[in-house]
C-alpha positions in Angstrom: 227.2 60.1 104.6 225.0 58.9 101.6 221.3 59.1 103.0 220.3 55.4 102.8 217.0 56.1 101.1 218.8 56.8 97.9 218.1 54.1 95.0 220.1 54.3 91.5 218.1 53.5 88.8 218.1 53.0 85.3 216.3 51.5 82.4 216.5 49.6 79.2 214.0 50.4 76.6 212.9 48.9 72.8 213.1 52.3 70.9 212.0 50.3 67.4 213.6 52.9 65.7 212.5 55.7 67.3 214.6 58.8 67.5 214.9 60.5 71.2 212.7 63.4 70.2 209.9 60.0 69.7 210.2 59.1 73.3 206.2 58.1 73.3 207.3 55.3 71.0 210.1 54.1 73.3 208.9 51.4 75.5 210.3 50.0 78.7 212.2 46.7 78.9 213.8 46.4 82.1 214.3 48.8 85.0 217.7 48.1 87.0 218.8 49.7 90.2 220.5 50.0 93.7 219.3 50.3 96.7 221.3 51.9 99.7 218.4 50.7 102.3 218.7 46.9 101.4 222.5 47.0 99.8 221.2 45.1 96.7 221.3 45.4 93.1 217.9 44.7 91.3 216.8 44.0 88.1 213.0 44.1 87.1 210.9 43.6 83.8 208.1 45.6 82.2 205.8 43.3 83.3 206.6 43.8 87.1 205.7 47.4 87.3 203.9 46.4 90.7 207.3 45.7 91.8 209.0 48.6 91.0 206.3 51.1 92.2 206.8 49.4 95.4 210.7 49.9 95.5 210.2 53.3 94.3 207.5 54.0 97.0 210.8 53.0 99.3 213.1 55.4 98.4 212.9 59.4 98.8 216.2 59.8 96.3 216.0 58.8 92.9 220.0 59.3 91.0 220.3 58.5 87.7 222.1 60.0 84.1 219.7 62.3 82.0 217.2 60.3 84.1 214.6 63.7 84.3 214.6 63.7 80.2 214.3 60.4 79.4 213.8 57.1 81.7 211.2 59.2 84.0 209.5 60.2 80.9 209.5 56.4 80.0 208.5 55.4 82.9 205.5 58.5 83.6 204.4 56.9 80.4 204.4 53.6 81.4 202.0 54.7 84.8 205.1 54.7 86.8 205.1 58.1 89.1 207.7 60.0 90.8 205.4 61.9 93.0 207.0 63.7 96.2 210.4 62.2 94.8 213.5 64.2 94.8 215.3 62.9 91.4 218.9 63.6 90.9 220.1 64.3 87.5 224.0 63.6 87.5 224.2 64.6 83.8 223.0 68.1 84.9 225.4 68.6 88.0 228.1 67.8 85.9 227.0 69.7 83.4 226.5 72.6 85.8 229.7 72.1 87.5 232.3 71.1 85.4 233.3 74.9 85.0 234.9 75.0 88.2 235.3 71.4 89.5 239.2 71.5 89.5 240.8 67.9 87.8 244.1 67.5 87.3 246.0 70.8 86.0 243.0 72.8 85.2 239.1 72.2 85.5 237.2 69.5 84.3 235.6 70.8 81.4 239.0 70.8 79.7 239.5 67.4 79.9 236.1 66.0 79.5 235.3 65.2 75.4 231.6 64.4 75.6 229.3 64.7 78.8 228.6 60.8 78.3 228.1 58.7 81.7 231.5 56.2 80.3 233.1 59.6 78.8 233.0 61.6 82.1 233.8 58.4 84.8 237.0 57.4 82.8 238.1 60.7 82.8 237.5 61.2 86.7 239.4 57.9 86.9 236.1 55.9 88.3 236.3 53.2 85.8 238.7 52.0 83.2 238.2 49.9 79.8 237.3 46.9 81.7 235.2 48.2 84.3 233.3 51.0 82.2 230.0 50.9 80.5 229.9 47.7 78.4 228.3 46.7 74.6 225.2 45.8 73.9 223.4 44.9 70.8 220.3 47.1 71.4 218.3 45.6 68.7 217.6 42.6 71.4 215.4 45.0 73.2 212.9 45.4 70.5 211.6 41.8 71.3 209.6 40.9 74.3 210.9 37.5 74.9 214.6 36.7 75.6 216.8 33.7 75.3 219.3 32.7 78.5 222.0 34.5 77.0 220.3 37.4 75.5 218.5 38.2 79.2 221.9 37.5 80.9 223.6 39.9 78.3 221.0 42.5 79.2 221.6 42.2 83.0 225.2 42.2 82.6 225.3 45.2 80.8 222.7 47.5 83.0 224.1 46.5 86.5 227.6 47.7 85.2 225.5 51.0 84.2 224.0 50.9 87.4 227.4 50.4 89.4 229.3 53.0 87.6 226.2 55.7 88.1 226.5 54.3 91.8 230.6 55.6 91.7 229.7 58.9 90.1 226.9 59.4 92.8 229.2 58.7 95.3 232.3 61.2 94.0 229.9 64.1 93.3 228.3 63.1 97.2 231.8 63.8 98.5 232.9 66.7 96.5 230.0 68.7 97.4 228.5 67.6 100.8 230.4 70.0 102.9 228.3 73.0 101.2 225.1 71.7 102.9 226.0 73.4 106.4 225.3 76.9 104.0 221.7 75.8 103.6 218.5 75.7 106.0 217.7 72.4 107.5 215.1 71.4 105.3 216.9 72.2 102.1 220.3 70.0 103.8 217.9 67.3 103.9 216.5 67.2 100.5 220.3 67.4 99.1 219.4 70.8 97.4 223.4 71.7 98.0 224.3 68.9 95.7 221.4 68.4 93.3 220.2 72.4 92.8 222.4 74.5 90.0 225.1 77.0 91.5 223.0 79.9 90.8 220.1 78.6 93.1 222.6 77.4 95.4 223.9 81.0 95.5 220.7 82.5 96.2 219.5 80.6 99.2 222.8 80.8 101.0 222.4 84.6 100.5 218.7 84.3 101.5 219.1 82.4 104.4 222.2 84.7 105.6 220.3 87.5 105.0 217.1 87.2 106.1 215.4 87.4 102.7 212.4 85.8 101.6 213.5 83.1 98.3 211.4 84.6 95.8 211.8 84.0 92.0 210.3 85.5 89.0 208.5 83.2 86.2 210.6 84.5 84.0 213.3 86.0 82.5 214.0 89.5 81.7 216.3 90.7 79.1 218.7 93.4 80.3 219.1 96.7 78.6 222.9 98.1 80.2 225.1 95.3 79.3 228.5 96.6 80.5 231.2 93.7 81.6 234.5 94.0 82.5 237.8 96.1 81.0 239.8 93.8 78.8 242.7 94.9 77.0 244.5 94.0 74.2 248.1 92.6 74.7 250.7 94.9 74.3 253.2 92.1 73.4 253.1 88.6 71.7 255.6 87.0 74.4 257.4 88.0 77.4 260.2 86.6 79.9 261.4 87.4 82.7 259.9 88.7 86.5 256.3 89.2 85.9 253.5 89.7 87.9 249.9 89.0 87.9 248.4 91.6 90.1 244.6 91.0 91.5 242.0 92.6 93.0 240.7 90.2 95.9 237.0 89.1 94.8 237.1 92.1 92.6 232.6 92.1 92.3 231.9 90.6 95.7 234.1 93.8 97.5 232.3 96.5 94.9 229.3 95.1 95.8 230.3 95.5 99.7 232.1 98.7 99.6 229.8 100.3 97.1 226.6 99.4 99.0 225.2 98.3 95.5 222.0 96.5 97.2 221.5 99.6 98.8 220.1 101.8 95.7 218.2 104.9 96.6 216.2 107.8 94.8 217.7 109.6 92.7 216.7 113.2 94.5 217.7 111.8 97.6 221.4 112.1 98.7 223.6 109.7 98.7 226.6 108.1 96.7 227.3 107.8 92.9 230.9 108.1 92.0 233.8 110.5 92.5 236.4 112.9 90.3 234.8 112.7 87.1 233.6 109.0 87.2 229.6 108.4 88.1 227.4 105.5 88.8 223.8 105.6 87.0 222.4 104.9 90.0 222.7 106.5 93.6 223.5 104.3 96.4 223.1 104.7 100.4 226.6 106.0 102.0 224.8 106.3 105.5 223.7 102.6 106.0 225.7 99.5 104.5 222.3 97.3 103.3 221.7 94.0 104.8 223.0 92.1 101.6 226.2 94.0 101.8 226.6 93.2 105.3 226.4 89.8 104.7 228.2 89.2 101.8 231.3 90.8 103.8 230.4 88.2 106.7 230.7 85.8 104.1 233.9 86.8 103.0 235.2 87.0 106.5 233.7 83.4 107.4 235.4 81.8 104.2 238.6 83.4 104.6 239.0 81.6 107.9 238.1 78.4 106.5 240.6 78.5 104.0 243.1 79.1 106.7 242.1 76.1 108.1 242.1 74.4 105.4 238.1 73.4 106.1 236.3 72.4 102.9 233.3 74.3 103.7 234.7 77.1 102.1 234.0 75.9 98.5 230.9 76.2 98.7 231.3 80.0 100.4 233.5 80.8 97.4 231.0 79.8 94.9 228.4 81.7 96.4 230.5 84.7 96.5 231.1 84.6 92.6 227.7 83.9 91.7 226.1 86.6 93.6 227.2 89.4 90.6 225.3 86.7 88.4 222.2 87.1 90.6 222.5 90.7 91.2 221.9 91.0 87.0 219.2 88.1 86.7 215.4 89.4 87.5 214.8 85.7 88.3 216.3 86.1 91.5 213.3 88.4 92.8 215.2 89.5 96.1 218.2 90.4 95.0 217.6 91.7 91.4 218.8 95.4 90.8 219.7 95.9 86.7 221.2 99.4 86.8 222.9 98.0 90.0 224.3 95.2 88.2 225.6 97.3 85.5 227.5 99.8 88.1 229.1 96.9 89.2 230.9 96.5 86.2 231.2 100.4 85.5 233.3 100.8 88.9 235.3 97.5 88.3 236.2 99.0 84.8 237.5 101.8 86.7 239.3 100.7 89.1 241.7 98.5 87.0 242.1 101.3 85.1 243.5 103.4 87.9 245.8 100.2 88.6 246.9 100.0 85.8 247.7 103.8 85.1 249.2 103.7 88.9 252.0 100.7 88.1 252.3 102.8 84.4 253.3 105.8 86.5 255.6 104.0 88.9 257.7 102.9 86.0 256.4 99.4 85.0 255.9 97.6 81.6 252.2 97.1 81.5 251.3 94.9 79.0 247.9 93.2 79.7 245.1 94.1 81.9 241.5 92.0 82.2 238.5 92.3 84.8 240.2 92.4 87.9 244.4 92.2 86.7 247.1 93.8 85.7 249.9 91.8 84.5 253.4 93.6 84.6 257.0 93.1 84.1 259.3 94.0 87.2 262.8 94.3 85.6 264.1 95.2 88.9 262.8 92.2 90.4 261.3 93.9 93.6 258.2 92.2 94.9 258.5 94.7 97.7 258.2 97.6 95.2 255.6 96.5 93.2 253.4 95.5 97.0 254.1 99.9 97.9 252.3 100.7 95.0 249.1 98.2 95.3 248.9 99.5 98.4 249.1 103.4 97.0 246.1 102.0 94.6 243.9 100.6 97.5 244.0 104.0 99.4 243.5 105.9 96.6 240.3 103.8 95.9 239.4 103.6 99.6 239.0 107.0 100.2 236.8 107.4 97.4 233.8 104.7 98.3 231.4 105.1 100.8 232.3 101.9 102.8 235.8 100.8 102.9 236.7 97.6 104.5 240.2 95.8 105.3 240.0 92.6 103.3 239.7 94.8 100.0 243.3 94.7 98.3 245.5 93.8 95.8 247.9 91.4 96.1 250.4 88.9 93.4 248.0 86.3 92.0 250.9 84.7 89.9 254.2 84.8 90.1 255.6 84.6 86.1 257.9 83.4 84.1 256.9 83.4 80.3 253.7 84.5 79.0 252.9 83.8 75.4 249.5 85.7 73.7 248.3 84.5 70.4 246.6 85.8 67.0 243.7 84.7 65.7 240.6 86.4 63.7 238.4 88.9 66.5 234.9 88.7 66.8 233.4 92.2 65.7 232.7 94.4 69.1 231.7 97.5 70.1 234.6 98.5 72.1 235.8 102.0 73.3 239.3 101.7 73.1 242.0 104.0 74.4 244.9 105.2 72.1 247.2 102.3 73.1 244.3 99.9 73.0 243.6 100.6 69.9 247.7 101.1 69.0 247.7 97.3 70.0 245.0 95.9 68.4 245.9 96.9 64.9 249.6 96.5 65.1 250.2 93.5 67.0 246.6 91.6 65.9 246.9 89.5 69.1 243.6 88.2 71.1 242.2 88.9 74.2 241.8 86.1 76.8 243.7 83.3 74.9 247.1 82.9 76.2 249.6 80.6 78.2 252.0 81.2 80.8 254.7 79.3 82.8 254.3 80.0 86.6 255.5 79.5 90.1 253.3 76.8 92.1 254.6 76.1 95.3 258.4 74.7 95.1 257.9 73.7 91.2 256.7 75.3 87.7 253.6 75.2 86.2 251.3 76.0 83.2 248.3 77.9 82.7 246.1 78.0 79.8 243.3 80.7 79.3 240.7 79.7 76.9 242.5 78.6 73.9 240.1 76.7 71.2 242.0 73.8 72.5 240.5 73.3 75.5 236.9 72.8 73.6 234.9 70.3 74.3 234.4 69.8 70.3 238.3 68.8 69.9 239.5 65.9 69.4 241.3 63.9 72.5 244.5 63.5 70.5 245.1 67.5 70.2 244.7 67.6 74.4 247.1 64.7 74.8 249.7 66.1 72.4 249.5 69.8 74.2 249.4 67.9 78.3 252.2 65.1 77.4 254.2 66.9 74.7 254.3 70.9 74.4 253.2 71.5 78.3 256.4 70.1 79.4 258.4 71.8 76.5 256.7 75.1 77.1 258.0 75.0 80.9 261.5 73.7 80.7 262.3 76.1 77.6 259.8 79.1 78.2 258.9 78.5 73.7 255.2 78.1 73.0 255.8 77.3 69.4 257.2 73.9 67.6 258.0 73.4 64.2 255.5 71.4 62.1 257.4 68.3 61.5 257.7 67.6 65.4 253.8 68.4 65.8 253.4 65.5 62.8 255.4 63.3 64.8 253.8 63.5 67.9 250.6 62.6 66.2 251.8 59.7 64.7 253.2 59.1 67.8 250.1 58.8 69.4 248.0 57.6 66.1 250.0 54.4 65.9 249.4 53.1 69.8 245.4 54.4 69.3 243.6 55.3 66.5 240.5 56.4 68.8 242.4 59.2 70.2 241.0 60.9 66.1 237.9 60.0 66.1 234.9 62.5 65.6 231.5 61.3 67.5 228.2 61.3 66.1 224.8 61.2 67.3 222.6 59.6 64.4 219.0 59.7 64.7 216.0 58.2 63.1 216.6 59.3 59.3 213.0 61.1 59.0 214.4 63.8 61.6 216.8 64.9 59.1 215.4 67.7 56.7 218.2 67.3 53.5 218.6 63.6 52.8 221.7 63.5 52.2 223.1 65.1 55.0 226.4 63.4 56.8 223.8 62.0 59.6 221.9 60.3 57.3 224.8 58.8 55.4 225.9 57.4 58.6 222.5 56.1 59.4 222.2 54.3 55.5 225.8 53.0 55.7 226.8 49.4 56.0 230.4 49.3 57.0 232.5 46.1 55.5 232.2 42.9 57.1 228.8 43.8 58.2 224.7 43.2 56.8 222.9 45.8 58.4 223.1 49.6 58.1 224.2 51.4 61.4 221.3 53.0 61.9 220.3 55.5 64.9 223.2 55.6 67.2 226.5 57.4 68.4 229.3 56.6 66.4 233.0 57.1 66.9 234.7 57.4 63.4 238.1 57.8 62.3 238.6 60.8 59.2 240.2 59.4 56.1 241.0 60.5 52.5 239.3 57.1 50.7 237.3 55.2 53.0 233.3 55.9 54.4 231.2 57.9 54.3 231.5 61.2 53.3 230.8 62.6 49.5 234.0 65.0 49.5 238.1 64.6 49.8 237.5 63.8 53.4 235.9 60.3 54.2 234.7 58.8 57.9 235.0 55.0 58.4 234.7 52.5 61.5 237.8 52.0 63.6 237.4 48.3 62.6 237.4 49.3 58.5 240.6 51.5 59.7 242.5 48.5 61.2 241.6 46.2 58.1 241.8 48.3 55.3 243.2 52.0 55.9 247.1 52.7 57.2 248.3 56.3 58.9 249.0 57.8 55.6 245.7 57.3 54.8 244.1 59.2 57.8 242.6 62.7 57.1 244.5 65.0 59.7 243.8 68.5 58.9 241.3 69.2 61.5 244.0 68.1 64.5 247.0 69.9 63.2 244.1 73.2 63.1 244.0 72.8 66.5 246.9 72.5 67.3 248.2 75.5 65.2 248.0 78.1 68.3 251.5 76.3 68.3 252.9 75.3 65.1 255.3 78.2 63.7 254.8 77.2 60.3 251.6 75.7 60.1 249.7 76.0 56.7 245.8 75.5 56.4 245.0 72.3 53.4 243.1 74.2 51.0 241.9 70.9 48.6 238.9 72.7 46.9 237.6 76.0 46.8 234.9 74.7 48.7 237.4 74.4 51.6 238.3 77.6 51.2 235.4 79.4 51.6 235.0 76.6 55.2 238.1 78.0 56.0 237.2 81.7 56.1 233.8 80.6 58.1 235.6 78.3 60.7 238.6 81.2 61.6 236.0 83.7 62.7 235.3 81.2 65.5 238.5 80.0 66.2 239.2 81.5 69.5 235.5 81.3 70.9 236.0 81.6 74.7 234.8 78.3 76.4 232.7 80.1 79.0 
């Protein structure tokens, strides 16, 4: 249950101007908010500061959006103090969190465009168009005095702020209260287990298990063994048929158990550091199992039983247990810090899948992609049994190697396959040690790692999965991610093809174009023109530009503008305009739609890049290198 000394808050300022990196010159207005304690909205003016000290003095939770970087500076500024407050930043937990809150068919980073308070509670289904954050002619602010209907316009518009922060409060409350039993008492009642990032999180659950003391370095330290895991590189563009995804079980977390990798020794003393030809760089205890090792596996043991029961408690056991490789490599985390540690974590993992992936080689399997902690492998026979004798044959084999082997270590099916479709794209320059096939696939095929599809078995029905793909970035446009969710996803699983012709993809978009133009628009964030070093850089333009119908300039702002060929801003072929000047002037043949049909061109068998100036060309050969950028 929501503590009932939590107050919403936020505030309305007169900016004159001012550009967010001015905030001295911002100046408060109005301060709105919601208190649990007295169930009552509240909104107060600059000029009753007394009054909103004493709410504040009230309350022990302050929960706002990007409320740490900009209304408590205001409001510091204005002699308005948080002291002995716990502030909640709901911008930052999403922002922390959005990698593995799970939404829909996927996580909610895929789906999310911008990290905007009306962006993020649409897309979580909190508020729609009429119930979501409202317009407001900020100019009005600037003045000190207000008429009837320009105060009532202001109220209006921050309560609805204030209700739909009070929504998202309340969803991230419930998604994330049951990790608070993890925690001490005194950090369950300051919210830490909501409010902290996952890496802190981590780290006192492990502290608290373990008997640690929480200590934490000042700073930073940058690591010089940077091993990660063994990717490879497909060994075929598409595949149907049985397949199998074949997993290590919490791959790190068991290495870290089984290995003793907290448990580092001397390096004259005796102990363990690898086997047949493989060795760690350092030496590790293989007499005593160390305290962390011990308690990660209690972990494990304690979340696996959740699960079981279905308990939600187990989230936040899960997370822990993925972050603690994270913690292991970051000498912030004082107590649990081991850098050559860290690194034989990865060393060992790298082996391992190796040996799985040789084993299923040798037992007569196509083995045609292998990353971190799988092996993905076609089973022509389709004998699940089979393919379960040999993981089993590959978790001895390791067992008997490793100082301290425990049950819960194994391999098992992850994902049960249909079609699997890789994809080629421009590689970022690595310095890989490849194997003969490795490096066979890589220059013949051209496919990359880490960016493909495949259509799998999820419960009694089929399903999708996407890994990575530029079009899950936050950076494209919402009308690409419609097109793929609504059009191609159900395509892709009914007819196991991950490729359309061009016309179809055209039609889809002008499908979608004609019932909502928004669905191409590119945001900007305009700020005061003197932050700008080269006048006439796009931002500026937008700042300067008075769209028709209209008498002032935009000015500082976000903007939402539609790509055209004639219309805008804009000093080349392509041209940004209002959605209004769009509906007035502009039709669908007059839109600019190269950057959508790029990103959608994973899936387009014939698509062909607009080259409309050498300039464009040369954009062209920049852009591709960063095509398939991993989102994480």
């Amino acid at each position: 249950m929501i503590p009932k000394n939590c107050l919403i808050y936020d505030i309305e300022t007169a900016t004159h101007g001012a550009s967010f990196q001015e905030l001295g010159k911002h100046k408060l207005r109005f301060f709105g908010a919601y208190s649990y304690l007295d169930n009552k909205y509240y909104l107060l003016n600059h000029n009753q500061k007394d009054e909103i000290k004493e709410l504040i003095a009230r309350h022990k939770f302050f929960i706002g959006y990007n409320n740490k970087h900009y209304d408590n500076v205001i409001l510091e500024n204005e002699g308005i103090r948080f002291n002995y407050k716990v502030i909640i930043d709901l911008l930052k937990i999403i922002g922390d969190k959005q990698g593995f809150i799970k939404w829909k068919d996927s996580i909610l980073a895929y789906h999310l465009r911008d990290l905007s308070l009306n962006t993020v509670t649409k897309t979580l289904g909190l508020v729609d168009e009429e119930s979501g954050k409202g317009d407001l002619d900020y100019t009005i602010l600037n003045k000190t005095e207000f008429t009837i209907e320009e105060f009532e316009d202001i109220k209006k518009y921050t309560i609805r702020d204030i209700e739909i922060t009070k929504k998202l409060w309340e969803w991230i409350f419930n998604q994330f209260d049951s990790w608070g039993h993890l925690l001490s008492e005194k950090d369950r009642n300051n919210l830490v287990h909501i409010h902290s990032s996952t890496s802190v999180f981590s780290y006192k659950v492990i502290c608290k298990k373990a008997g640690l003391k929480e200590l934490y370095s000042p700073s930073k330290e940058s690591n010089e063994h940077t091993e990660g895991g063994y990717v490879a590189y497909p060994a075929i563009e598409k595949l149907e048929g049985h397949i199998f995804c074949m997993d290590f079980a919490s791959l790190y977390p068991h290495i870290m158990i089984e290995c003793n990798m907290f448990g580092r020794i001397m390096e004259e003393e005796e102990g363990w550091n690898g086997y047949d030809g493989f060795e760690t760089m350092g030496k590790y205890n293989n007499k005593e199992m160390h305290i962390i090792s011990q308690t990660l596996h209690e972990m494990y043991l304690e979340r696996k039983e959740l699960k079981k029961n279905k308990d939600p408690k187990e989230a936040g056991l899960k997370r822990a247990l993925n972050t603690i490789y994270g913690l292991l490599r970051s000498s912030l985390f004082k107590s649990v810090y081991d850098e050559i540690a860290g690194n034989d974590v990865c060393l060992i993992g790298q082996n391992w899948i190796k040996l799985a992936r040789q084993k299923f080689k040798d037992a007569g399997y196509f083995v045609f992609y292998t990353d971190t902690d799988s092996v993905y492998l076609e089973d022509k026979e389709n004998n699940k049994e089979k393919v379960l004798a040999v993981t089993k044959e590959i978790i001895d084999e390791i067992k008997s190697k490793i100082p301290f082997p425990v049950d819960t270590f194994d391999m098992d099916v992850d994902y049960e396959i249909d079609f699997i479709h890789f994809f080629k794209g421009a590689k970022k320059d690595e310095n890989e040690i490849l194997d003969e096939e490795d490096q066979k696939n890589k220059d013949e095929l051209g496919l990359l790692k880490k960016n493909y599809i495949f259509v799998y078995k999820n419960g009694d029905k089929k399903d999708l999965m996407i890994k990575n793909l530029g079009l899950v970035k936050r950076s494209n446009t919402p009308l690409s991610k419609r097109i793929f969710w609504e059009k191609m996803k159900p395509l892709i699983i009914e007819n196991h093809n991950a490729v359309f012709e061009n016309k179809q993809i055209e039609e889809w978009v002008k499908e979608f174009l004609e019932k909502d133009i928004s669905l191409l628009t590119k945001r900007y964030t305009v700020k005061k023109k003197s932050y700008y070093k080269v006048p006439g850089c796009l931002q500026v333009q937008i700042h300067d530009y008075i769209p028709e119908g209209k008498e002032r300039p935009l000015g500082p702002g976000t903007y939402f503008l539609v790509p055209n060929k004639s219309k805008g801003v804009g000093k080349s072929f392509k041209r940004y305009c209002t959605i209004e000047e769009y509906n007035k002037n502009l039709c669908y043949d007059d839109l600019y739609l190269d950057v959508v049909m790029k990103e959608l061109s994973y899936f387009n068998e014939n698509y062909v890049p607009f080259k409309n100036s050498k300039k464009r060309e040369k954009v062209l050969k920049y852009e591709e290198k960063f095509t398939q950028r991993e989102l994480w």
